[in-house]
C-alpha positions in Angstrom: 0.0 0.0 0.0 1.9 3.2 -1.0 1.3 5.9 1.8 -0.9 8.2 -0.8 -3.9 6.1 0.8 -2.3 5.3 3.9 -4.4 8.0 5.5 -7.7 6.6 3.9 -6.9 3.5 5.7 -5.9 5.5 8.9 -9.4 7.2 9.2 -11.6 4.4 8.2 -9.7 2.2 11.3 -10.5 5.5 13.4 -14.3 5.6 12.4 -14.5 1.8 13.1 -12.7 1.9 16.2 -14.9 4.5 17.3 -18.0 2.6 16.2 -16.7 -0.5 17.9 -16.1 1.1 21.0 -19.8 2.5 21.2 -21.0 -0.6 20.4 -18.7 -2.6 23.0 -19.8 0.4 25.9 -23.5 -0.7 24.7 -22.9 -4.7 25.1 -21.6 -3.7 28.5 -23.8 -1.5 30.1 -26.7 -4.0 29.2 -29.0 -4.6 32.1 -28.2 -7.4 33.6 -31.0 -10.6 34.0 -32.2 -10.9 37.2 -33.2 -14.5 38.9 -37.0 -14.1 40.5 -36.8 -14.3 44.2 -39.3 -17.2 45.9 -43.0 -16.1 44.9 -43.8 -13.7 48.1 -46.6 -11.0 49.3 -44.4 -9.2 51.2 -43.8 -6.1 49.1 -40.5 -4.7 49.6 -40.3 -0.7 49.9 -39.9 1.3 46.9 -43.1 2.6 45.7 -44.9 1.2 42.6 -43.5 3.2 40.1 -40.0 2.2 41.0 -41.7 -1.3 41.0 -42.1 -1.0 37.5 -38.8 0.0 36.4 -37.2 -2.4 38.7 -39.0 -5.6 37.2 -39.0 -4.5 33.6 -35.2 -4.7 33.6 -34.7 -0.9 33.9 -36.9 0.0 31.7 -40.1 2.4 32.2 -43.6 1.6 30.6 -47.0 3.6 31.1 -47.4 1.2 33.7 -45.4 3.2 36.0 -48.0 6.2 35.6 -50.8 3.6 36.2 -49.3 2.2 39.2 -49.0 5.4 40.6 -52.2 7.0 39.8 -53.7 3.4 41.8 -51.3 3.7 44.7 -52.8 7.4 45.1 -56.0 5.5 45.8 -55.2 2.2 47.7 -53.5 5.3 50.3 -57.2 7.2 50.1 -55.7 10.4 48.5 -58.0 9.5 45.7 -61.2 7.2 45.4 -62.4 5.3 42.3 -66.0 4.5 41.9 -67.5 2.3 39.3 -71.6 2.4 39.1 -72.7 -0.9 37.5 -70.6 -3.3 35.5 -69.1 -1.2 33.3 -65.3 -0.6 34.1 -65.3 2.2 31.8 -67.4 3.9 33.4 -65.0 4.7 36.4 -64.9 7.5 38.3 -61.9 9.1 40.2 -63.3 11.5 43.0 -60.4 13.8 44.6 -60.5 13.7 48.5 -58.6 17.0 49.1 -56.0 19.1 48.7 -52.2 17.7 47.4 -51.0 16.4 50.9 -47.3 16.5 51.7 -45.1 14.2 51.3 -45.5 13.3 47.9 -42.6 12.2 45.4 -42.7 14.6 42.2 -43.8 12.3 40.1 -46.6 11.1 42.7 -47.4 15.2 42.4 -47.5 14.9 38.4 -50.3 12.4 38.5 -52.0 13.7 41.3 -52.1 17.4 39.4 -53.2 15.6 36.5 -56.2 14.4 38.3 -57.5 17.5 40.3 -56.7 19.7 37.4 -59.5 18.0 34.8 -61.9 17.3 38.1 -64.7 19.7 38.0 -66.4 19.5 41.7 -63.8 17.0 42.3 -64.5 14.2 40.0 -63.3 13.0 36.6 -64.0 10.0 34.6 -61.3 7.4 34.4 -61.6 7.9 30.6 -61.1 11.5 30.9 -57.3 11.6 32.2 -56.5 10.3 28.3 -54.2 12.9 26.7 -55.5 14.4 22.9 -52.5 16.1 22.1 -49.8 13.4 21.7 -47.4 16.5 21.9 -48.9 17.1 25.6 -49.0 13.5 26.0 -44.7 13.0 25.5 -43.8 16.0 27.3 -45.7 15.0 30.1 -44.2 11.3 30.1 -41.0 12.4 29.4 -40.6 15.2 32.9 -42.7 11.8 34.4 -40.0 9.6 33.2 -37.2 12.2 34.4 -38.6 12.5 37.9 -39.2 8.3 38.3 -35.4 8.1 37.0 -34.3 10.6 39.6 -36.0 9.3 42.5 -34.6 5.7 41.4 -31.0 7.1 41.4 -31.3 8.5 44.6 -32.0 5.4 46.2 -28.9 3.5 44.6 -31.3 0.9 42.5 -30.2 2.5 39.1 -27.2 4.5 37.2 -27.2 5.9 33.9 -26.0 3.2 31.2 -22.8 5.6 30.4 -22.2 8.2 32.7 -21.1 12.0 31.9 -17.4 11.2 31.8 -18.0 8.4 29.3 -19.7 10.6 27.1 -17.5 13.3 27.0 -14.6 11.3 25.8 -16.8 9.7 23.1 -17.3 13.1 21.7 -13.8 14.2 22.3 -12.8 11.0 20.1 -15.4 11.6 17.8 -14.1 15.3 17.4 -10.8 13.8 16.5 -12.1 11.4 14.1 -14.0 13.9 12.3 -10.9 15.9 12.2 -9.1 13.5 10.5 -11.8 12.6 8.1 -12.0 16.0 7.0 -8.2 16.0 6.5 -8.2 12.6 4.3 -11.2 14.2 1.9 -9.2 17.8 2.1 -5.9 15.7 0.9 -7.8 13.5 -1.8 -9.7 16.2 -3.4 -7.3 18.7 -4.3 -5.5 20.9 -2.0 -5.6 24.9 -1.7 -9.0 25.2 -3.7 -11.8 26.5 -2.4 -14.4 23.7 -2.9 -12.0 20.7 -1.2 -12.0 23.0 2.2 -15.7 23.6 2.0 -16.3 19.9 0.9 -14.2 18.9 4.1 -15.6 20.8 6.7 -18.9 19.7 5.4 -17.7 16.2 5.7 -15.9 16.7 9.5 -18.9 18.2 10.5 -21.7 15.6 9.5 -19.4 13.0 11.1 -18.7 14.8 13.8 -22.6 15.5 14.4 -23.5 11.9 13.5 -21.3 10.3 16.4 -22.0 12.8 19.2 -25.3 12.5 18.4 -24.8 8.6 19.2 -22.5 9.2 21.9 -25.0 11.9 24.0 -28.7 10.3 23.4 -30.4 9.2 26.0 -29.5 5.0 26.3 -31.1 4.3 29.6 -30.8 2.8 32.8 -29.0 0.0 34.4 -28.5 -2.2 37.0 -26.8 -1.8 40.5 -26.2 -4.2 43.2 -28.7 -2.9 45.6 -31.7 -2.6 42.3 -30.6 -6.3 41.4 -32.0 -7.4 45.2 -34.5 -5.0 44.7 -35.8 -6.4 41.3 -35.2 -10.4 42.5 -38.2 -9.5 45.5 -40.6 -7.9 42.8 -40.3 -10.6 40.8 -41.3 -13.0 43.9 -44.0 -10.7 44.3 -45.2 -10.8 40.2 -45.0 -14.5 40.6 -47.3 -15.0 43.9 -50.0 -11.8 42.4 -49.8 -14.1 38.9 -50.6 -17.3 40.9 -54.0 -15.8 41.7 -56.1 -15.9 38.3 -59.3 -13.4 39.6 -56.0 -10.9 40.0 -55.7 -10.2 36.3 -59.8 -9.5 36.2 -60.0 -6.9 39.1 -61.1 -3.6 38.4 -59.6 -0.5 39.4 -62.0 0.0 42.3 -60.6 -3.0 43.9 -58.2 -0.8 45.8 -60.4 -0.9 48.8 -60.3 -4.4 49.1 -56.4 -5.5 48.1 -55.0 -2.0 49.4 -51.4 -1.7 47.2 -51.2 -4.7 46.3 -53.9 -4.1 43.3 -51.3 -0.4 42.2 -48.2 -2.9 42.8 -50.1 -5.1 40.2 -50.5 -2.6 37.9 -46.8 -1.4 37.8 -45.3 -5.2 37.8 -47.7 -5.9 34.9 -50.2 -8.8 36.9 -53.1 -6.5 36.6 -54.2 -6.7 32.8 -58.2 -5.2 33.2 -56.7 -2.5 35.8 -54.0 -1.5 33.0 -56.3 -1.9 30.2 -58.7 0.7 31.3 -56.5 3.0 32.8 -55.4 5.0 29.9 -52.9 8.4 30.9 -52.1 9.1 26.9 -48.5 6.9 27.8 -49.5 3.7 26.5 -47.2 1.7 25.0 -47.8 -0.6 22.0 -44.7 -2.5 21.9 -46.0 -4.2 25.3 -49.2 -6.1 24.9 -51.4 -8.4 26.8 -51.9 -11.7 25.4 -53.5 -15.1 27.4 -52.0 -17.7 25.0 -50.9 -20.4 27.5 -53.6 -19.8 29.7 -52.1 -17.3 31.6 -52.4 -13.4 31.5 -48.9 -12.0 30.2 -47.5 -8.9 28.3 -45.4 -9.5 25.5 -42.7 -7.1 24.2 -43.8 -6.0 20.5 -41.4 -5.1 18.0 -41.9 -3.6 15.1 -39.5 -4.1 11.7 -39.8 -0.9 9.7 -36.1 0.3 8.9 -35.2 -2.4 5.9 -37.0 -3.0 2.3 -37.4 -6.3 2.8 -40.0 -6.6 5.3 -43.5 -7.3 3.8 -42.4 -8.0 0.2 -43.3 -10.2 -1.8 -40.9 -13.0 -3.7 -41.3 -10.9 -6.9 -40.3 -7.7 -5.3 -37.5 -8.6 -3.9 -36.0 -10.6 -6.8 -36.7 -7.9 -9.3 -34.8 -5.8 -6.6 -31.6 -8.0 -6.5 -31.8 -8.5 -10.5 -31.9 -4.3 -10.4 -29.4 -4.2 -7.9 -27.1 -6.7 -9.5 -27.1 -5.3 -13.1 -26.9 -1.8 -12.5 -23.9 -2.9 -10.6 -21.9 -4.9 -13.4 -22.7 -2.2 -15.7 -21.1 0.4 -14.1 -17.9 -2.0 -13.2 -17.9 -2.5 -17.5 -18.5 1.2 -17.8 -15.4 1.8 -14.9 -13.2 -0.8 -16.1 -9.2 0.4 -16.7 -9.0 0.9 -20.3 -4.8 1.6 -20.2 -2.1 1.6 -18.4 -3.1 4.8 -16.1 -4.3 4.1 -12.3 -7.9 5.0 -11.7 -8.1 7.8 -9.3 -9.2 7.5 -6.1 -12.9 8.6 -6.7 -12.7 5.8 -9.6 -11.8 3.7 -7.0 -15.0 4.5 -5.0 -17.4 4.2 -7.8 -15.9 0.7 -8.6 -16.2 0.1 -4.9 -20.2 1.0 -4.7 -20.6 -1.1 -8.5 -19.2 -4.1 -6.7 -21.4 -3.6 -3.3 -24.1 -3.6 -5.6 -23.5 -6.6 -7.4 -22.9 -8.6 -4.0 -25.8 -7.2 -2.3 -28.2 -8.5 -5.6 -26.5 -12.1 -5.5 -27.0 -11.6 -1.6 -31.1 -10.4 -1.8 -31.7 -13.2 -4.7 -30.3 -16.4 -2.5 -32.1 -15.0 0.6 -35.5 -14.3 -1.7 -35.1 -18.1 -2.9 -34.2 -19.3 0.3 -36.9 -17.8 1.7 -39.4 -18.4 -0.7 -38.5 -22.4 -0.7 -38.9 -22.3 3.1 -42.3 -20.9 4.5 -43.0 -21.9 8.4 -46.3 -22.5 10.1 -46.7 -20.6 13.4 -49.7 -20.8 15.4 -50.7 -18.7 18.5 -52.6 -15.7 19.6 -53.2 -12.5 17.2 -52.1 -9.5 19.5 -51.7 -6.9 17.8 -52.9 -5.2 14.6 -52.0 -1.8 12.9 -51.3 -0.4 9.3 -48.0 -0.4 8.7 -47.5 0.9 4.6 -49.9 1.9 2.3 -49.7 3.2 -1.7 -49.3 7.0 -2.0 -50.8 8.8 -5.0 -50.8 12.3 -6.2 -54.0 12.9 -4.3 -54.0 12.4 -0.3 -57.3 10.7 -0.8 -56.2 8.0 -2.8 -53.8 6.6 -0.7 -54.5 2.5 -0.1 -53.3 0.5 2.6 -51.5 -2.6 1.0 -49.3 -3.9 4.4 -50.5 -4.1 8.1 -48.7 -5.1 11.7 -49.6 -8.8 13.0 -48.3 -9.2 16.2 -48.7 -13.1 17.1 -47.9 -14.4 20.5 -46.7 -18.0 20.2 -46.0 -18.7 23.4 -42.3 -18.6 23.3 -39.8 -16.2 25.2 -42.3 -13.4 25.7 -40.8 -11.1 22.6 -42.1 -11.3 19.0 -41.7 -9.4 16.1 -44.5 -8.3 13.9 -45.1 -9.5 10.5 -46.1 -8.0 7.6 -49.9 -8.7 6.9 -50.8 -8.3 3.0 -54.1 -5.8 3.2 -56.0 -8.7 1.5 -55.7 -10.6 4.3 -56.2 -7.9 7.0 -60.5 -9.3 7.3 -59.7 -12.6 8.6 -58.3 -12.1 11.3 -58.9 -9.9 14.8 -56.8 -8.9 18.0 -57.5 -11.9 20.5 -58.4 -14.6 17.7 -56.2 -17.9 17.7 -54.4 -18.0 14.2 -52.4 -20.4 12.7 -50.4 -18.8 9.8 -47.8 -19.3 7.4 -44.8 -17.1 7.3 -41.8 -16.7 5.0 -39.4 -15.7 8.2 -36.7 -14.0 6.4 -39.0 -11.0 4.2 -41.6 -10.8 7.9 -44.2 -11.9 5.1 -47.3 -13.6 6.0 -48.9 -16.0 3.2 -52.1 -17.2 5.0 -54.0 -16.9 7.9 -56.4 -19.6 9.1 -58.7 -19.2 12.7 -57.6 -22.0 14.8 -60.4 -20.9 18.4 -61.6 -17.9 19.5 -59.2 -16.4 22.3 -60.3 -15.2 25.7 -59.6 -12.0 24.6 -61.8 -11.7 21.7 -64.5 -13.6 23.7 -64.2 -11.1 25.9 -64.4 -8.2 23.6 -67.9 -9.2 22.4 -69.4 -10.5 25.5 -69.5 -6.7 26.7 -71.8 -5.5 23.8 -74.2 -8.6 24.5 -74.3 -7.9 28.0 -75.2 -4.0 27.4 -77.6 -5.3 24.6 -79.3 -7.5 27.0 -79.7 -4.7 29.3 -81.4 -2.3 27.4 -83.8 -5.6 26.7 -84.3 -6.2 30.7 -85.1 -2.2 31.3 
């Protein structure tokens, strides 16, 4: 290698050092797992919303602000009435003034409350947030406040702490340094358009790895949270034992004091949760019976790569795209004398040859996947449009690809497929479903009922029962 592009090689070592470093500090700072203490009743001391973030591995859900807004009644600051069967029909009756003593997030949700009351009651369905705008800057000072509190008591740390930080985005100032030096040396020195071209360059890389370095990654474990979330586990496990637990309604506070808010925030109390909605709901955790057993399942949801959804076609007529466009531009690039390509021949043959790889690469995987469909049956979660076609009009826009979210009882995370639009119709959140899947492109192929689920029974016993009594009055 002659040292012309010894300092190409130099900086792309520095950016991949860098990246691997981030990447390392990520690995590391993981929560850790936590083994479930012996299934208890005993609740240990931190308050619900602590609870939550204790025995959801560090991280924070809208159960926390559930959990709270319950634990404000089980201690009679607030009382929840229900007249008739009708959960959603809930009342929340303010008792008096904000007493002392309060956390600040405690004080959130308890402002919430007595600021929509008018002569000291809301509905339950009222506390809902319609501006989602309102809605994530009142989670996120929520979330802030929870995170301090948890801090304070020694159960959590941030994931990379200040001084961590600030030497990733000293490093990352010196590789974007040195990146603008390499394009400033490779594009033709002591013009005006390589210096502007560079600083463009140092800056975008400079922005894009502080902005990695300095986001927000989290919480995680400490010795004294680890003990902490091993007892809330032991208390999930003996709440979960009791099957009525995952029926009671919110104005079962009276009768099981905290435990019903300690429930809530562990995620044993699945009618509580479901109709207490503060506008912080969270879709990637989901409640699914598929086992027999009330559980929430983490949700996620493909969206960044082409590939998800498409059809055999597409993809292949992608790589076949891919593929040619690549060889022609190696032909059109290929050395034609003795001279050396320049380095931003180099580059262009670099990209032509990505491309042909990635089309051989897209057509085995489409074949592979196409010749290898797999049958998965369980409980349809989850549904939500995912794609649809966009036209010149707004009007005209046609959903063709939808969310499925199936529970198949296996290690409590799934990850959506993509349901064609045509086959959207047969099939309903709480339904059994036995479908076929090509795993690779997240496409389903067909979707067949195998039973009715507790949840979907559920969902249309409620209209017979209000049907039946407007027949009985």
């Amino acid at each position: 290698m002659d040292l012309y592009h010894l300092d190409v090689v130099v900086t792309l070592g520095a950016v991949a050092a860098w990246l691997t470093a981030y990447a390392v500090a990520r690995v590391v700072t993981r929560p850790a797992s936590v083994t479930a203490a012996p299934a208890t009743p005993d609740l240990p001391p931190e308050p619900p919303a602590l609870a939550s973030l204790l025995a959801n591995r560090w991280q924070l859900t809208g159960d926390a602000a559930r959990a709270t807004l319950l634990d404000l009644g089980a201690r009679g600051i607030l009382e929840f009435r229900q007249p008739g069967d009708d959960i959603m029909r809930t009342t929340i009756h303010v008792r008096g003034p904000r007493p002392d003593g309060l956390t600040a997030y405690e004080r959130m949700v308890f402002d919430r409350v007595a600021g929509l009351a008018d002569g000291g009651m809301v509905p339950l369905t009222a506390l809902t947030f319609r501006d989602e705008k309102q809605a994530g800057s009142w989670w996120k000072r929520l979330r802030a406040a929870i995170i301090d509190d948890a801090r304070s008591r020694g159960i959590s740390r941030q994931r990379l702490t200040a001084v961590v930080v600030t030497v990733f985005n000293l490093a990352a100032l010196g590789v974007a340094l040195l990146t603008g030096l390499t394009i400033y040396h490779h594009t033709g020195p002591d013009t005006s358009h390589s210096i502007r071209l560079s600083v463009l360059v140092a800056v975008a890389v400079c922005g894009v790895l502080v902005a990695l370095a300095s986001r927000d990654h989290g919480e995680r474990d400490t010795g004294a949270g680890r003990q902490a979330a091993a007892r809330w586990l032991g208390v999930k496990a003996w709440l979960q034992a009791h099957e009525a637990f995952a029926e009671l309604p919110p104005t079962s506070v009276t009768v099981w004091d905290r435990y019903l808010s300690y429930g809530s925030a562990v995620g044993a109390a699945r009618a509580t949760n479901d109709a207490v909605d503060l506008g912080t709901g969270d879709r990637r955790l989901v409640w699914s019976h598929f086992g027999g057993v009330w559980h929430r399942v983490r949700v996620r949801y493909p969206h960044a790569r082409w590939r998800y959804g498409r059809t055999t076609r597409q993809l292949v007529i992608r790589a076949l795209v891919s593929a040619a466009v690549g060889l022609a531009l190696l032909w059109a690039l290929r050395p034609t004398g003795a001279d050396r390509p320049g380095t931003g021949s180099k580059i262009m043959l670099a990209l032509a040859a990505t491309g042909v790889v990635y089309g051989a690469y897209l057509l085995v995987r489409a074949l592979i996947d196409r010749a290898a469909p797999v049958e998965i049956t369980g409980e349809a979660i989850y549904i939500r449009l995912w794609r649809q076609h966009s036209r010149l009009r707004l009007k005209d826009h046609r959903p063709w690809l939808h969310y499925l979210a199936v529970d198949d009882g296996g290690s409590g995370v799934t990850r959506a497929w993509g349901l064609p639009d045509g086959l959207v119709n047969r099939v309903r959140p709480g339904d059994l479903v036995t479908i076929h899947v090509r795993p690779w492109s997240r496409r389903v192929l067909t979707v067949a009922p195998a039973g009715r689920g507790r949840a979907a029974r559920a969902a249309t016993d409620v209209p017979r029962q209000r049907r039946a009594a407007r027949v009985t009055r």
